[in-house]
Every structure is written in C-alpha cells, then in structure tokens.
PDB file as gemmi writes it, atoms N, CA and C in Angstrom:
CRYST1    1.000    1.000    1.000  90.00  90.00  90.00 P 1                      
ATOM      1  N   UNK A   1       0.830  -1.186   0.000  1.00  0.00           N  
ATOM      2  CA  UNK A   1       0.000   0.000   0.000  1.00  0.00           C  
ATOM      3  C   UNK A   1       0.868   1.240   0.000  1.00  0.00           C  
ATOM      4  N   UNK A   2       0.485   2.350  -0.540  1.00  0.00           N  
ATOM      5  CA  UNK A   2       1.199   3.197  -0.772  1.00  0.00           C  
ATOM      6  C   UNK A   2       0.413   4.824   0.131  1.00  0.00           C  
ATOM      7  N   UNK A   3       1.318   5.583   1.094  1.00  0.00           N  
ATOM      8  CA  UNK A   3       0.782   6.324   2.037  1.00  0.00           C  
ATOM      9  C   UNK A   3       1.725   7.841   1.345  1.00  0.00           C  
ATOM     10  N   UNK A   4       0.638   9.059   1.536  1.00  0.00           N  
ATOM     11  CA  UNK A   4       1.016   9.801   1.608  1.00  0.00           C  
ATOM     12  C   UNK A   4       1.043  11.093   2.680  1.00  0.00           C  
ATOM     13  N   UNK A   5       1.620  11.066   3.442  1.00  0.00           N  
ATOM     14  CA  UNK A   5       1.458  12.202   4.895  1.00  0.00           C  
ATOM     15  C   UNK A   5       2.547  13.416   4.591  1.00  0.00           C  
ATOM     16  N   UNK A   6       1.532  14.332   5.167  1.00  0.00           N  
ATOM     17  CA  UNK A   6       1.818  15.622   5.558  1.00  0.00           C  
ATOM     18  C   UNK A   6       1.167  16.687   7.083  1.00  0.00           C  
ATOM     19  N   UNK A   7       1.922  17.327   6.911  1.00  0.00           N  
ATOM     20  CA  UNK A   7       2.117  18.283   8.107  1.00  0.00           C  
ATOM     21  C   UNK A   7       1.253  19.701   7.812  1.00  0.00           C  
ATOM     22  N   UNK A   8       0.043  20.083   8.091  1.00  0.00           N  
ATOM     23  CA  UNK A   8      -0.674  21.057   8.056  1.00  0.00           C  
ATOM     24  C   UNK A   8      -0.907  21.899   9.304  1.00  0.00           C  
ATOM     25  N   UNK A   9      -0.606  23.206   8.853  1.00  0.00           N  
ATOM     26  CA  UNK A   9      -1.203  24.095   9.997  1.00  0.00           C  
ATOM     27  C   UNK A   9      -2.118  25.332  10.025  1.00  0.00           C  
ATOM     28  N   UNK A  10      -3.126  25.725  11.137  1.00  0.00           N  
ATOM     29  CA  UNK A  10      -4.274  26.335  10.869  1.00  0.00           C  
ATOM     30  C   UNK A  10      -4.511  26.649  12.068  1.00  0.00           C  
ATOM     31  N   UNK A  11      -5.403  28.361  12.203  1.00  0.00           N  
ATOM     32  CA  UNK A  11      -5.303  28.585  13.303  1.00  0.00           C  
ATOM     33  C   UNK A  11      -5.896  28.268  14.397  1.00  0.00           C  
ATOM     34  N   UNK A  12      -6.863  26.752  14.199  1.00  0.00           N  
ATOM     35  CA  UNK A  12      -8.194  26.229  14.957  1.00  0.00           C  
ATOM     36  C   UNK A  12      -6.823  25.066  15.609  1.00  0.00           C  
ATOM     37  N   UNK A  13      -6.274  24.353  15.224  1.00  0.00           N  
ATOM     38  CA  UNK A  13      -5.961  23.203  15.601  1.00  0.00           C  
ATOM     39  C   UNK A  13      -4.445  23.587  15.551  1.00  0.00           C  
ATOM     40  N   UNK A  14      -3.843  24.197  14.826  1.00  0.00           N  
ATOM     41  CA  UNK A  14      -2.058  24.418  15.609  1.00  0.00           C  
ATOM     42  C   UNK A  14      -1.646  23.657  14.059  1.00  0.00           C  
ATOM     43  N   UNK A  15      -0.766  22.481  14.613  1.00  0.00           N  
ATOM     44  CA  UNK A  15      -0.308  21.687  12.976  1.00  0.00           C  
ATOM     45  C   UNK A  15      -0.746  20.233  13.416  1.00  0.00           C  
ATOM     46  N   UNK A  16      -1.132  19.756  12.476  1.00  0.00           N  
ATOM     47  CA  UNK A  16      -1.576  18.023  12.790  1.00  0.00           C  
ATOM     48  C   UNK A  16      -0.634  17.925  11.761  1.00  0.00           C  
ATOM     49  N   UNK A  17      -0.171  16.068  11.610  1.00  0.00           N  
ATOM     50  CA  UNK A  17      -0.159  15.582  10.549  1.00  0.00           C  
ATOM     51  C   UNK A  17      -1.220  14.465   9.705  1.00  0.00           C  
ATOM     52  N   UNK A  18      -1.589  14.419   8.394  1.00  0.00           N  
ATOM     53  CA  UNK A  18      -2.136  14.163   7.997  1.00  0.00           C  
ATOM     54  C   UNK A  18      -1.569  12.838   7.095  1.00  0.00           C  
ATOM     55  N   UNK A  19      -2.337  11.635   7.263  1.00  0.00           N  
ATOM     56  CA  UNK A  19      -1.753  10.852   6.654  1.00  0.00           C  
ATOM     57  C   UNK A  19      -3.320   9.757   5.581  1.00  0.00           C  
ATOM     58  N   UNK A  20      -3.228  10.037   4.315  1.00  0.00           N  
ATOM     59  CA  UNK A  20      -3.761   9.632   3.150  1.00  0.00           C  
ATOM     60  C   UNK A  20      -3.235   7.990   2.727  1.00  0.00           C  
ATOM     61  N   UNK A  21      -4.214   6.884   2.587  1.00  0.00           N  
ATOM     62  CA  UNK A  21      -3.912   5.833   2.449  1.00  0.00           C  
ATOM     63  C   UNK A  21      -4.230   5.707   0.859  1.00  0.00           C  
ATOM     64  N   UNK A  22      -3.238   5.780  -0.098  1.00  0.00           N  
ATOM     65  CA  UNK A  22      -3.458   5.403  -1.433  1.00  0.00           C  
ATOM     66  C   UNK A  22      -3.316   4.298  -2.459  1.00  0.00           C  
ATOM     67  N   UNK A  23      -4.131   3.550  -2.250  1.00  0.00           N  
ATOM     68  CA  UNK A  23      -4.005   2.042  -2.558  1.00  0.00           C  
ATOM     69  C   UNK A  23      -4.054   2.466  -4.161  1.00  0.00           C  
ATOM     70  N   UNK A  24      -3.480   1.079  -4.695  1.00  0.00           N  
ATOM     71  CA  UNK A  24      -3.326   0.602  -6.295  1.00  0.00           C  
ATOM     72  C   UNK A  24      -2.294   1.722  -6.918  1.00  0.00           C  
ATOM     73  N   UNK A  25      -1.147   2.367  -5.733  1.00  0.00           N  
ATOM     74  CA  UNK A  25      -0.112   3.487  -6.813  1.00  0.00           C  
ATOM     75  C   UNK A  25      -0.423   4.522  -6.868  1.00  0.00           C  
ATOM     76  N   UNK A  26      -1.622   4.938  -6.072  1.00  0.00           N  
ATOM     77  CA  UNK A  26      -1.973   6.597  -6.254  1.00  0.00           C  
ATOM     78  C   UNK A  26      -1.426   7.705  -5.826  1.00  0.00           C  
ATOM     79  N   UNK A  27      -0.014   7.033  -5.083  1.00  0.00           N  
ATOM     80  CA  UNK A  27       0.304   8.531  -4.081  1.00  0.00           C  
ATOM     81  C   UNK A  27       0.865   9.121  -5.059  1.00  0.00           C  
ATOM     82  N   UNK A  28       1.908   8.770  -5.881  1.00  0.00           N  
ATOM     83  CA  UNK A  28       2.636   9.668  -7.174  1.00  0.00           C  
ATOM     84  C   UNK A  28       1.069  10.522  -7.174  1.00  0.00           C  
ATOM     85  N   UNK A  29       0.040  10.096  -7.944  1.00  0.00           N  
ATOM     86  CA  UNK A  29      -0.645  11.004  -8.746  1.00  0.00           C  
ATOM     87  C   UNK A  29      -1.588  11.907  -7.733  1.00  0.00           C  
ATOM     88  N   UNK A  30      -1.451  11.426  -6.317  1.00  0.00           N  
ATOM     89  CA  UNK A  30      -2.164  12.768  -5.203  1.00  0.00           C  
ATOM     90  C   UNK A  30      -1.402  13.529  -4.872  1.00  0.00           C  
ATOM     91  N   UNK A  31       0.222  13.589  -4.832  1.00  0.00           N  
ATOM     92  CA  UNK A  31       1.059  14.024  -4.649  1.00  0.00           C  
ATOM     93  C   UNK A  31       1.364  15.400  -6.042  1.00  0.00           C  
ATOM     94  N   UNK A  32       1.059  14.846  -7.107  1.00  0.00           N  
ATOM     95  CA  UNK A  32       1.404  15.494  -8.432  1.00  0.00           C  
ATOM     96  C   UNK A  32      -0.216  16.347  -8.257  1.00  0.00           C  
ATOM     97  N   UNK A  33      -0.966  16.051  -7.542  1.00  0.00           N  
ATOM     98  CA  UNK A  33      -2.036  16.598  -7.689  1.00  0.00           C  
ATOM     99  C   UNK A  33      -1.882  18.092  -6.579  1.00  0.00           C  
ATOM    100  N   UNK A  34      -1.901  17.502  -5.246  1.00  0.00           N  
ATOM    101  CA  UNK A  34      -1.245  18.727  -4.299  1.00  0.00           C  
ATOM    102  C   UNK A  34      -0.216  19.527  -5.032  1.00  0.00           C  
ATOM    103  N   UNK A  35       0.967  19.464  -5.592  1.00  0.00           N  
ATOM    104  CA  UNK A  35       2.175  20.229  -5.904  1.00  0.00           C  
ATOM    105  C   UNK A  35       1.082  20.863  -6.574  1.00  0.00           C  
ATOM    106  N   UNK A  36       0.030  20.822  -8.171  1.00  0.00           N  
ATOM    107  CA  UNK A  36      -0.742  21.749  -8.512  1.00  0.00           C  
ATOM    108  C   UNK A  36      -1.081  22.741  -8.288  1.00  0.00           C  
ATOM    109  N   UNK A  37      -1.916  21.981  -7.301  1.00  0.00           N  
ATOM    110  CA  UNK A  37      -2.584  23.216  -6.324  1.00  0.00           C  
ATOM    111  C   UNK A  37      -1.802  24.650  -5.774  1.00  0.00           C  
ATOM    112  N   UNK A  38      -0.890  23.542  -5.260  1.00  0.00           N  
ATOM    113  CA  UNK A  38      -0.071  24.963  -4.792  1.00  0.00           C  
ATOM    114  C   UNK A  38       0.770  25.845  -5.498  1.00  0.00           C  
ATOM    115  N   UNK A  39       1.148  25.352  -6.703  1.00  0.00           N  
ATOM    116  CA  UNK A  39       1.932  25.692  -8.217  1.00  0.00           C  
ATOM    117  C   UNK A  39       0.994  26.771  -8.523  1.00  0.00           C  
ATOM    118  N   UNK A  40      -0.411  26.741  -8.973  1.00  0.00           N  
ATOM    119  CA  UNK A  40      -1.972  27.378  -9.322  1.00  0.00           C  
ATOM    120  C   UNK A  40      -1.672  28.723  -8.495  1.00  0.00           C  
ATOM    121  N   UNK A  41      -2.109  28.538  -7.051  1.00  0.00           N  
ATOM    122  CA  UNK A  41      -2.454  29.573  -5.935  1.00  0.00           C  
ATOM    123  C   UNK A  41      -1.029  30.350  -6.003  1.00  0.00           C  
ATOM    124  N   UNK A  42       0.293  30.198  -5.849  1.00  0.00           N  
ATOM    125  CA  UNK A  42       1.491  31.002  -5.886  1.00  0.00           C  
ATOM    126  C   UNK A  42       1.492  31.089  -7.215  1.00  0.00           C  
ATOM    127  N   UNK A  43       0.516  30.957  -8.462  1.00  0.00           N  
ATOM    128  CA  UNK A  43       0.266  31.723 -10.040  1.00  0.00           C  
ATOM    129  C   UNK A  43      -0.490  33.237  -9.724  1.00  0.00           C  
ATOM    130  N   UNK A  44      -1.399  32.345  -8.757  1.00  0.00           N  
ATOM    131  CA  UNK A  44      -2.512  33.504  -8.143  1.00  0.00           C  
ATOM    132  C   UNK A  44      -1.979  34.715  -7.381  1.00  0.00           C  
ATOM    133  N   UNK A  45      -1.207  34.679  -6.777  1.00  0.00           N  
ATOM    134  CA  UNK A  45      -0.508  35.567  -5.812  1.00  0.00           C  
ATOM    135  C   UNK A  45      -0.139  36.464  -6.431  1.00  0.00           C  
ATOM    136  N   UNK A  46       1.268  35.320  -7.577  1.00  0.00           N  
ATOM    137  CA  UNK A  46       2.227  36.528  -7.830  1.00  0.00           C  
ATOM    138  C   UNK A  46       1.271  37.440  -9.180  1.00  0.00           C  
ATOM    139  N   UNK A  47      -0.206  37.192  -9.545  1.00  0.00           N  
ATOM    140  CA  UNK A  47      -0.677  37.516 -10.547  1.00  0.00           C  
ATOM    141  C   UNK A  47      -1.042  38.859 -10.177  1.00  0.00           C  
ATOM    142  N   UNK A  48      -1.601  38.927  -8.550  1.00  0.00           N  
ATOM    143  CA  UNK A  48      -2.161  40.235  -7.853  1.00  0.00           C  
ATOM    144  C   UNK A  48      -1.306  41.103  -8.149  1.00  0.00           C  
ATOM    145  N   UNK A  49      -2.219  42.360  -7.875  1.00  0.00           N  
ATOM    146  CA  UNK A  49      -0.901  43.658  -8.663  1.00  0.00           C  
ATOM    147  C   UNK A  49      -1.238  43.807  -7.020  1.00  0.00           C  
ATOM    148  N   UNK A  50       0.231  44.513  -6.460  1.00  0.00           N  
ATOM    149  CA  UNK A  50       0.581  45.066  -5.074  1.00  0.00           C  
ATOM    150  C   UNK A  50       0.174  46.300  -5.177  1.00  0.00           C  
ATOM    151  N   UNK A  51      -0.290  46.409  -3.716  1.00  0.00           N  
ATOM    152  CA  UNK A  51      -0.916  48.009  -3.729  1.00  0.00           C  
ATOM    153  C   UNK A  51       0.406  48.990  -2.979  1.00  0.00           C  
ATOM    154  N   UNK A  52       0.541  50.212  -3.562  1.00  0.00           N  
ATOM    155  CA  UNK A  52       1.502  50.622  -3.237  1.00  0.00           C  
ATOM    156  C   UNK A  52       1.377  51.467  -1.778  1.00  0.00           C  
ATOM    157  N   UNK A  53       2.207  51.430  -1.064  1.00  0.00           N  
ATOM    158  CA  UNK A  53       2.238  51.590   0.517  1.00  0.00           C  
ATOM    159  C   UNK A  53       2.487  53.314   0.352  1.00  0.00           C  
ATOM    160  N   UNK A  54       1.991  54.082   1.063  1.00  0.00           N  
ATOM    161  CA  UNK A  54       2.509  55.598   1.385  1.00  0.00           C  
ATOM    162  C   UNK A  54       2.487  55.922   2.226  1.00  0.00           C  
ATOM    163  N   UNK A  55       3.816  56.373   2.337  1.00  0.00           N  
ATOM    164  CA  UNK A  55       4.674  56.551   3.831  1.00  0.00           C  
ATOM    165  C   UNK A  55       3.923  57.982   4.517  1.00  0.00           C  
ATOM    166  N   UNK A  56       3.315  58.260   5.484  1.00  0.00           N  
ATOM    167  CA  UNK A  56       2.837  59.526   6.202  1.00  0.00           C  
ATOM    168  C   UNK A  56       3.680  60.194   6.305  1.00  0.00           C  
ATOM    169  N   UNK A  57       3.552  61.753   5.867  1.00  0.00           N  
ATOM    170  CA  UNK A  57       4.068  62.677   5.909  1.00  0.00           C  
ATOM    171  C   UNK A  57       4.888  62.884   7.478  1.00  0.00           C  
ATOM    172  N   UNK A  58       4.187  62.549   8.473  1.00  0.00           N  
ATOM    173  CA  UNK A  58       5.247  62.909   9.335  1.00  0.00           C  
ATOM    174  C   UNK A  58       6.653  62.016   9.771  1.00  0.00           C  
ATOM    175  N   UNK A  59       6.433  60.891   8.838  1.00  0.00           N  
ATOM    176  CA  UNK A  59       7.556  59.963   8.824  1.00  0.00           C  
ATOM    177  C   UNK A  59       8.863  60.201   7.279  1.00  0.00           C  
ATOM    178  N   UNK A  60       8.504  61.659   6.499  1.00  0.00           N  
ATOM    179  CA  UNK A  60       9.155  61.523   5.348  1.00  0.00           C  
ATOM    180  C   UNK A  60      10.201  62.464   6.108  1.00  0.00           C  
ATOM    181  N   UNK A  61      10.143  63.176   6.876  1.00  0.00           N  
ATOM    182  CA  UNK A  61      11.243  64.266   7.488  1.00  0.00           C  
ATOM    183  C   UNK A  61      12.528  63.261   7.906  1.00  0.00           C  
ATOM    184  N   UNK A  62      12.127  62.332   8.580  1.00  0.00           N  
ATOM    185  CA  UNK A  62      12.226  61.277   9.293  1.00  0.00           C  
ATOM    186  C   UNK A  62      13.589  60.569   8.396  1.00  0.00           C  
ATOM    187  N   UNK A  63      13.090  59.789   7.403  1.00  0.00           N  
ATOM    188  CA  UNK A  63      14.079  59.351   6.526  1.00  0.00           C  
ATOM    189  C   UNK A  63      14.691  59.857   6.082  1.00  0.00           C  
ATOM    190  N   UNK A  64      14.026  61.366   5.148  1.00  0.00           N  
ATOM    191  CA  UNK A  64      14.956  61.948   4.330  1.00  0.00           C  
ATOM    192  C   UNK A  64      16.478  62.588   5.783  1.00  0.00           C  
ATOM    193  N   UNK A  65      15.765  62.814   6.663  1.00  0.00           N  
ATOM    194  CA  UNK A  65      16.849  62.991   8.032  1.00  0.00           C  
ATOM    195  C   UNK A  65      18.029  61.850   8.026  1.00  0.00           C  
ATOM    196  N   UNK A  66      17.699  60.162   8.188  1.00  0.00           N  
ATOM    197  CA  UNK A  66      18.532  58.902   8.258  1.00  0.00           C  
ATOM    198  C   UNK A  66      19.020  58.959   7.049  1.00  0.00           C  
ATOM    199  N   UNK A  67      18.562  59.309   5.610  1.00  0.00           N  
ATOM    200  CA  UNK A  67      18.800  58.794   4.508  1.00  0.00           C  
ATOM    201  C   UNK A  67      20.409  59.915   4.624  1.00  0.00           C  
ATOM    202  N   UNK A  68      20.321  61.108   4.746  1.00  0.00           N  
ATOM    203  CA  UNK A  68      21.432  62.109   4.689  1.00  0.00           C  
ATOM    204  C   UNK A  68      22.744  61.988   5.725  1.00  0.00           C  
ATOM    205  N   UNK A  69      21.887  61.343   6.828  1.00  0.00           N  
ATOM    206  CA  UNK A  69      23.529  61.099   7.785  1.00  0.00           C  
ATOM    207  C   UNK A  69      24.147  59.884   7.309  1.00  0.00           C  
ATOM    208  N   UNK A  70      23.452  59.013   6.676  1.00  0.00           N  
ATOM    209  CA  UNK A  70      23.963  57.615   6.035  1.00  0.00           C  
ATOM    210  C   UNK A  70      25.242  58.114   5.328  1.00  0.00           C  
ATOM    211  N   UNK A  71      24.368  59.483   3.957  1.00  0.00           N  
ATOM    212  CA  UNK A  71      25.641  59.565   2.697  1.00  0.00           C  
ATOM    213  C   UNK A  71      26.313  60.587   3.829  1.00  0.00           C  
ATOM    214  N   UNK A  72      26.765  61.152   4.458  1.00  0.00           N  
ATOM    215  CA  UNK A  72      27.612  62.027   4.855  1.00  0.00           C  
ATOM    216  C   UNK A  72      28.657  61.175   6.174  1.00  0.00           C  
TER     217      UNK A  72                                                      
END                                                                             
C-alpha cells in the first residue's frame, strides 16, 4: 500500500499531521495533484498587482533625516 502524509497548519488546531492511504499506486498522482494546487495559488498571488504603501508625511522628514547622515 502506498501512504502519503503531511504536516498542516491552521489557526483552529495548531499543525496536525495528515496521513492519506493510497491504494493501487496513487500517491505519485495525489502528490502530483497537491504540488498543482499549490503551483496554481502562488500563479494567483504573484498575478495580484501590489498596492503601493505611502509613507505619512510625518515619517518623510524622518528618513529623508537617516537617509542624509547615512551619505555624509
């Protein structure tokens, strides 16, 4: 028999491990099936456009202050 286990974590239960009993040779192809998934969703991610962050004005004095004693 052929087993496939893994280690999942979530914020209800912490990490269990999980273990899948794949009779007749199936773990290759549940295994090739998971890597998918997660291949798909990190397609999905890097597809999102990032929203761009802006720094509050009372923090630009701030840097441009660190940024100048750095070059000097």
């Amino acid at each position: 028999m052929d087993f496939v286990a893994y280690v999942a974590k979530d914020d209800i239960h912490g990490r269990a491990c999980h273990v899948i009993e794949c009779g007749g040779g199936l773990a290759e192809d549940v295994i090739t099936t998971i890597g998918q998934a997660f291949e798909l969703r990190f397609k999905n991610f890097l597809a999102q456009r990032a929203v761009p962050v802006t720094v509050p004005s009372r923090y630009i004095e701030l840097i441009v202050s660190a940024e100048s004693d750095v070059i000097t």
